[in-house]
N, CA, C and O atoms as a DFTB+ gen file, in Angstrom:
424 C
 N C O
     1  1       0.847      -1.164       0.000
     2  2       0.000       0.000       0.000
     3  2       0.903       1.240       0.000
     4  3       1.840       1.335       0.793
     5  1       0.578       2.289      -0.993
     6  2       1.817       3.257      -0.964
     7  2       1.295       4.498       0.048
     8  3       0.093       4.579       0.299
     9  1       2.086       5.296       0.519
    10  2       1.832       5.998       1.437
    11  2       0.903       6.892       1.581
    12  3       0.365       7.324       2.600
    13  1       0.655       7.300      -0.249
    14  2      -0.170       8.029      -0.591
    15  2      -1.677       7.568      -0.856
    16  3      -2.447       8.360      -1.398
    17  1      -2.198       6.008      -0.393
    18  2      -3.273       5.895      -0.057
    19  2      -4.209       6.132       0.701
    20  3      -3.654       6.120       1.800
    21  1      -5.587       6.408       0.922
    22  2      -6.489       6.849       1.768
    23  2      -7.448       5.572       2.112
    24  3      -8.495       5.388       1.491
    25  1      -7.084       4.871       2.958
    26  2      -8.160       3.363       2.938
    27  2      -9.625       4.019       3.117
    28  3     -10.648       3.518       2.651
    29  1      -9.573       5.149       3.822
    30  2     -11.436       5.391       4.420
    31  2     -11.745       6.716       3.738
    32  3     -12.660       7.449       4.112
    33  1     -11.123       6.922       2.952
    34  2     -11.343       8.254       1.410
    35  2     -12.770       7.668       0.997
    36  3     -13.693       8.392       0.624
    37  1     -12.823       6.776       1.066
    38  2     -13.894       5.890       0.051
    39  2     -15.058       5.741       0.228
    40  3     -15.948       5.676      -0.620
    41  1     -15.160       5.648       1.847
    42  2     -16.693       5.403       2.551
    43  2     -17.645       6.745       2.556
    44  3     -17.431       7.839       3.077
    45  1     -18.727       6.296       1.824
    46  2     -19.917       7.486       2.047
    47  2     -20.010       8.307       3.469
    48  3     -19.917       9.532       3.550
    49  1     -20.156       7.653       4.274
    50  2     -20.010       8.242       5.713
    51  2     -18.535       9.355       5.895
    52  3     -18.340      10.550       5.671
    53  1     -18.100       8.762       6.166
    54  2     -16.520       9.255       6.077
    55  2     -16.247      11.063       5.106
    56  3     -15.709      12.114       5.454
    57  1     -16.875      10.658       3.964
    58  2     -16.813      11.775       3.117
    59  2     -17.887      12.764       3.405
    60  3     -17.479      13.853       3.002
    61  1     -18.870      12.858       3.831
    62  2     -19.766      13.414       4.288
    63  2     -19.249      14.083       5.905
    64  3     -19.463      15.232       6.290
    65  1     -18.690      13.237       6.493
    66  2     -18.488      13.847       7.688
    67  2     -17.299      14.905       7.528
    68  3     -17.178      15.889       8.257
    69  1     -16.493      14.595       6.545
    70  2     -15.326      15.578       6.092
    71  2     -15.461      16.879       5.726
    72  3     -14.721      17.847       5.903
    73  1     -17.295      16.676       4.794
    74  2     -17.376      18.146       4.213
    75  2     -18.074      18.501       5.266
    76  3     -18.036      19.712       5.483
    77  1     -18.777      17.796       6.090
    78  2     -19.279      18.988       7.116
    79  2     -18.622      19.363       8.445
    80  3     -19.227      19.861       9.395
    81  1     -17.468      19.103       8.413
    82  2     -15.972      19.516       9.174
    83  2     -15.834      21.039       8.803
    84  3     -15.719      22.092       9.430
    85  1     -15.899      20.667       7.535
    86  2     -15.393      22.028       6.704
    87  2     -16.402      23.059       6.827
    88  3     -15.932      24.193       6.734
    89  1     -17.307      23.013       6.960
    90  2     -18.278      23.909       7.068
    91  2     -18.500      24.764       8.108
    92  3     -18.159      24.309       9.200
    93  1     -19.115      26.215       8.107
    94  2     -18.696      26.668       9.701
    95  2     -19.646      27.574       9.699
    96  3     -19.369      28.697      10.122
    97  1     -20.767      27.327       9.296
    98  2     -21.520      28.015       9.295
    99  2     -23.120      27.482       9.557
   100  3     -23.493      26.632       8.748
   101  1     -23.873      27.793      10.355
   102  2     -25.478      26.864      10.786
   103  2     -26.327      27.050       9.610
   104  3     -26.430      28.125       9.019
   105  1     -27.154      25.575       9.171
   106  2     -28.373      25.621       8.586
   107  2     -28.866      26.538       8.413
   108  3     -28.973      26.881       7.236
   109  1     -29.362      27.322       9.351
   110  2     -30.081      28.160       9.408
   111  2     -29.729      29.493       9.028
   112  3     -30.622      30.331       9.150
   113  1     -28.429      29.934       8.521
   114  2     -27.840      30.758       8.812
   115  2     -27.686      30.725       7.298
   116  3     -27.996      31.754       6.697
   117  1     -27.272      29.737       6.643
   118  2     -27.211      29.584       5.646
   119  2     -28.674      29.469       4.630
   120  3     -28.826      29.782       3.449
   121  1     -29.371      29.049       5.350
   122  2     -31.136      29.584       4.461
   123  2     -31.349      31.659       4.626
   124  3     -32.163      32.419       4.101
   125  1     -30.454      31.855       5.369
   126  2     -31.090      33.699       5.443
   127  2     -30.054      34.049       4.947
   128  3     -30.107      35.278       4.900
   129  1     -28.981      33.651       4.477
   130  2     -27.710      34.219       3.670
   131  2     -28.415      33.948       2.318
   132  3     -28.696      35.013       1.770
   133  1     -28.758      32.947       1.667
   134  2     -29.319      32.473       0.564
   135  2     -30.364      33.085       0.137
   136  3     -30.586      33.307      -1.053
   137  1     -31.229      33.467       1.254
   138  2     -32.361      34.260       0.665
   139  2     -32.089      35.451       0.754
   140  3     -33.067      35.995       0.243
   141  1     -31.108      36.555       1.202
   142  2     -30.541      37.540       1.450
   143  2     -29.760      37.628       0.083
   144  3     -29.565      38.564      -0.692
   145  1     -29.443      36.498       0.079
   146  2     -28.521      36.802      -1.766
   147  2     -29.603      36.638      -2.986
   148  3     -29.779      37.494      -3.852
   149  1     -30.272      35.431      -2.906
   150  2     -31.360      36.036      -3.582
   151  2     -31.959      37.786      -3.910
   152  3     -31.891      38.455      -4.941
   153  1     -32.441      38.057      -2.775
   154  2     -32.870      39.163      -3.168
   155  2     -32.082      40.457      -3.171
   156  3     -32.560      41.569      -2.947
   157  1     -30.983      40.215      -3.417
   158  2     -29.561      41.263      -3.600
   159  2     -29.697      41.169      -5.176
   160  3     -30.116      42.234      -5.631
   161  1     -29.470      40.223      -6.118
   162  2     -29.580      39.787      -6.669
   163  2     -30.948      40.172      -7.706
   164  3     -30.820      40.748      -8.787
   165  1     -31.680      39.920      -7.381
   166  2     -32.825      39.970      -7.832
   167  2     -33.115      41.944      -7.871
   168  3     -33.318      42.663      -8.849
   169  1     -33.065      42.126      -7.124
   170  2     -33.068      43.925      -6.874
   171  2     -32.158      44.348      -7.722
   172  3     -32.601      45.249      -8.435
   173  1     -30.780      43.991      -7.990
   174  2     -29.935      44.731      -8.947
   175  2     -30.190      44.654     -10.356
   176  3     -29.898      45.429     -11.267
   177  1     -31.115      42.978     -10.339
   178  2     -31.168      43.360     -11.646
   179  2     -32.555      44.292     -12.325
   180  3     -32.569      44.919     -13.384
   181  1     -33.114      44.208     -11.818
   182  2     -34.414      45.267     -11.684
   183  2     -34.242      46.484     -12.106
   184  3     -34.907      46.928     -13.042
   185  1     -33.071      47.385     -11.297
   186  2     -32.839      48.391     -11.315
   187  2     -32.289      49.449     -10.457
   188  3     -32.459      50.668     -10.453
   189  1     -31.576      48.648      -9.724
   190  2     -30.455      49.275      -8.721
   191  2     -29.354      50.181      -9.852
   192  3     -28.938      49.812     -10.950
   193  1     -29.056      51.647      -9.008
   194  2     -27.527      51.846      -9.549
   195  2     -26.330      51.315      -9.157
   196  3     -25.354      51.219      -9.901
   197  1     -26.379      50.882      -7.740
   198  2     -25.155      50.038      -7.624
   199  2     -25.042      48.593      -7.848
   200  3     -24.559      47.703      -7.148
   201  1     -25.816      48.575      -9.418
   202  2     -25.982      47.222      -9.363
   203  2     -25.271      45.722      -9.481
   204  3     -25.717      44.609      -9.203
   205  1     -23.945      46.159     -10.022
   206  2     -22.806      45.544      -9.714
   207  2     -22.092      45.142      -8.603
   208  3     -21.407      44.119      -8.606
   209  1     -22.223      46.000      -7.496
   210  2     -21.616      45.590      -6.775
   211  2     -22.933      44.874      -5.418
   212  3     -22.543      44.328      -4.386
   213  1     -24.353      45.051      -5.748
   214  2     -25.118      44.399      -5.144
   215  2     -25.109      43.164      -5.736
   216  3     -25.198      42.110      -5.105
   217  1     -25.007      43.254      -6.909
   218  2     -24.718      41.770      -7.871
   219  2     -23.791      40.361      -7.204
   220  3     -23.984      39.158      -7.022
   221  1     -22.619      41.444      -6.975
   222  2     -21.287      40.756      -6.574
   223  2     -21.946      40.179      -4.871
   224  3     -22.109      38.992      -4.590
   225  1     -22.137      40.942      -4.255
   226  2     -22.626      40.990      -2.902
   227  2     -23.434      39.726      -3.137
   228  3     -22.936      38.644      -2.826
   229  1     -24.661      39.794      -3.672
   230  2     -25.481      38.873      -3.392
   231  2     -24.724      37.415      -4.065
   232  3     -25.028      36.352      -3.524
   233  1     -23.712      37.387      -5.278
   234  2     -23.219      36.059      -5.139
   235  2     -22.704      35.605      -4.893
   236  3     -22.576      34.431      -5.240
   237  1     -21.595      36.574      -3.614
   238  2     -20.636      35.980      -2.547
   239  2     -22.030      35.520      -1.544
   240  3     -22.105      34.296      -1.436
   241  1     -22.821      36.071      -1.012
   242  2     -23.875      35.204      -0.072
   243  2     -24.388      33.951      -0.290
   244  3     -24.388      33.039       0.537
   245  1     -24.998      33.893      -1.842
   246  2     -25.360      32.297      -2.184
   247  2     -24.281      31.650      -2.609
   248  3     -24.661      30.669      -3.247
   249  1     -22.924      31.726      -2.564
   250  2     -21.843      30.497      -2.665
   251  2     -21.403      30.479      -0.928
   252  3     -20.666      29.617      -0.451
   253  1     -21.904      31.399      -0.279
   254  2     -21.803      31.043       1.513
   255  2     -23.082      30.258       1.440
   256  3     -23.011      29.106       1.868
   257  1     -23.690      30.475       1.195
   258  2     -25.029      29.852       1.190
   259  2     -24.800      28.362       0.994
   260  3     -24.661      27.584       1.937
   261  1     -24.776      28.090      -0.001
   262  2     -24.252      27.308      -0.580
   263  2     -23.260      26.287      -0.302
   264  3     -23.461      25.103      -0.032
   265  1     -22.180      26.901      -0.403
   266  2     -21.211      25.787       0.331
   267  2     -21.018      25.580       2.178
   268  3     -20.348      24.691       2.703
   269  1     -21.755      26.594       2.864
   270  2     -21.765      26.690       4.485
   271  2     -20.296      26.906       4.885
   272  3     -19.925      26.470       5.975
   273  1     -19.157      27.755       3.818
   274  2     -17.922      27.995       4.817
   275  2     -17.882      29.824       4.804
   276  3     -18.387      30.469       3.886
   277  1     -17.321      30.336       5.766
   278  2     -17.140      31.547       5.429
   279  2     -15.944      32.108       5.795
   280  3     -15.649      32.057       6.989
   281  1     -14.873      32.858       4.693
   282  2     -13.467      32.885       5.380
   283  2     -13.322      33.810       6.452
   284  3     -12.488      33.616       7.336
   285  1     -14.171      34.931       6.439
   286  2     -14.269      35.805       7.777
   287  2     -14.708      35.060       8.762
   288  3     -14.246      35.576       9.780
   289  1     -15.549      33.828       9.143
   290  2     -15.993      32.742      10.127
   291  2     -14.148      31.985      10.375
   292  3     -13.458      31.418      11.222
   293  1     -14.120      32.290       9.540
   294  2     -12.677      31.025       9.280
   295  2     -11.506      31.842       9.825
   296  3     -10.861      31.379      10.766
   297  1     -11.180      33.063       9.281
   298  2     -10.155      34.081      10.155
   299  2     -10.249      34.497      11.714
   300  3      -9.381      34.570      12.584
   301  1     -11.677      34.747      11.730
   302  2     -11.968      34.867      13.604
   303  2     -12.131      33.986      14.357
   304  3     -12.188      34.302      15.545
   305  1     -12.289      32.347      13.944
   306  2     -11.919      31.269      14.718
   307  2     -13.642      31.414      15.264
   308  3     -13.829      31.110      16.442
   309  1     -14.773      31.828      14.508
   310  2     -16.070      31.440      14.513
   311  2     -16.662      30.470      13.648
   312  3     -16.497      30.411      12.429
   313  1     -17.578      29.477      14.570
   314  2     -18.281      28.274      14.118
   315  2     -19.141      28.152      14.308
   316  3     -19.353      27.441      15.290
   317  1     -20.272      28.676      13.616
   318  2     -21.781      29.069      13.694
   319  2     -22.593      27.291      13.921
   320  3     -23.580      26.893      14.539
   321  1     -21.612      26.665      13.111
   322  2     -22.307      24.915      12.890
   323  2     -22.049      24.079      14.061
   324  3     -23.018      23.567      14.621
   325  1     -20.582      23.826      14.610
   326  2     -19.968      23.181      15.636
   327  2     -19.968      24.212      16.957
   328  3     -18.976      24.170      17.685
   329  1     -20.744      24.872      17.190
   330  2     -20.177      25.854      18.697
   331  2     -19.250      25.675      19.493
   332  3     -18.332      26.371      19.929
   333  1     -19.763      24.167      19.701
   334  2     -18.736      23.576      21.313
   335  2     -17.068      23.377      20.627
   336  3     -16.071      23.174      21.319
   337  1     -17.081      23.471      19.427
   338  2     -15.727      22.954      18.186
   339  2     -14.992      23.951      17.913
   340  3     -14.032      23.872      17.146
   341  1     -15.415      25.190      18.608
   342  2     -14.707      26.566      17.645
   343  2     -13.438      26.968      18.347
   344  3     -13.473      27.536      19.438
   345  1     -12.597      26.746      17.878
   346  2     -11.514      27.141      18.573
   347  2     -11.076      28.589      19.218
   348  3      -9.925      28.937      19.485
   349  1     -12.168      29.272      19.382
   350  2     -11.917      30.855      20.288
   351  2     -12.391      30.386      21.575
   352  3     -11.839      30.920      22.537
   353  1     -13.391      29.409      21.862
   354  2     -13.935      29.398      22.835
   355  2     -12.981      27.723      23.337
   356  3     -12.850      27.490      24.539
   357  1     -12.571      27.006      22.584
   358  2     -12.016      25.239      23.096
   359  2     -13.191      24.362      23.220
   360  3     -14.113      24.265      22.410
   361  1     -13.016      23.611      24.555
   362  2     -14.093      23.066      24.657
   363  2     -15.106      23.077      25.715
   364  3     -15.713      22.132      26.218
   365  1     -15.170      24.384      25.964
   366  2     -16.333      25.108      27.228
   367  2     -17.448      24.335      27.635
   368  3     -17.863      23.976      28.736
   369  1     -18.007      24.093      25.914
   370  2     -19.100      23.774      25.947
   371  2     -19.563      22.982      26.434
   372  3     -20.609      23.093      27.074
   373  1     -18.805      21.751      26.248
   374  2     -18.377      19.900      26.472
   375  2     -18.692      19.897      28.254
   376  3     -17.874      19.893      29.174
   377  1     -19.781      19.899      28.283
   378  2     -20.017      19.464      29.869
   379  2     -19.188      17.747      30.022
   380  3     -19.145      17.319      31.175
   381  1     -18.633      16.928      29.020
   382  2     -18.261      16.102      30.050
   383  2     -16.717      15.975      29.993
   384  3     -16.046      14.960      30.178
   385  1     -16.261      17.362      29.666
   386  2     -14.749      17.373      29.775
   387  2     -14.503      18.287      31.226
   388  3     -13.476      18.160      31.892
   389  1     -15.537      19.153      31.566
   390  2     -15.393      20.070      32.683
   391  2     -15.838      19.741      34.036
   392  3     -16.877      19.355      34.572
   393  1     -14.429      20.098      34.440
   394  2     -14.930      19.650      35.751
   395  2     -14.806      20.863      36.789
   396  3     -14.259      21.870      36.339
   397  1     -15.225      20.900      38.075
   398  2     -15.482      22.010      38.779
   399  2     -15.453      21.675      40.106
   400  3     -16.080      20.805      40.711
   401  1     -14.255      22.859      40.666
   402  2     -13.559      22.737      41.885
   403  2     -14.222      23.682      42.958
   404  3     -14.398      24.860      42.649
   405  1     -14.520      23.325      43.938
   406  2     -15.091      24.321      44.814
   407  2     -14.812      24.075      46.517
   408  3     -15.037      23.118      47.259
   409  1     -14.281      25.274      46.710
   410  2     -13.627      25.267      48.112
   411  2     -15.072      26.474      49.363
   412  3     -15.909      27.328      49.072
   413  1     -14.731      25.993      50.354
   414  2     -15.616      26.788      51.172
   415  2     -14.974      26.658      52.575
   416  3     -14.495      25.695      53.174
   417  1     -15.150      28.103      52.922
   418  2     -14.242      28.187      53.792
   419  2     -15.290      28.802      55.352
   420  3     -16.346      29.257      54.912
   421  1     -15.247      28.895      56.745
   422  2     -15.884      28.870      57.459
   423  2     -15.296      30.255      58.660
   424  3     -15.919      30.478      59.698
């Protein structure tokens, strides 16, 4: 097997869990970016004067939309999808990594 093989490249599961690794942005977040680019989109061509650059605007939103990554999410170490995963915060979230010390004194 040469080094440059991937034995679990292959499995449906596996590949699915990879792209949504990559992703950093919530469902939900990504349906109001999408419809937000939609109608960026839709308005410029109508008859906006800045309609180029609402153009541009709205199809950087539906390829966020779209693919669920965002490099400003990605530069500030925000993870709209994984919360407890985002590396600004560690793993806060993870109630069963935290544990809690408490002293009392009389």
């Amino acid at each position: 097997m040469p080094l440059t093989d991937k034995p679990f490249s292959r499995i449906p599961e596996i590949e699915e869990l990879g792209r949504d690794l990559k992703m950093n942005v919530s469902d939900r977040e990504r349906a109001l970016t999408g419809l937000a680019g939609v109608v960026l989109i839709t308005d410029a061509a109508s008859h906006s004067d800045l309609r180029w650059t609402q153009m541009l605007i709205g199809g950087a939103a539906l390829w966020r939309a779209f693919t669920g990554r965002c490099g400003i999410y990605r530069t500030l170490g925000i993870d709209t999808r994984h919360p407890q995963a985002s590396p600004a915060e560690g793993n806060a979230h993870n109630s069963e990594t935290q544990e809690a010390h408490v002293e009392t004194t009389k």
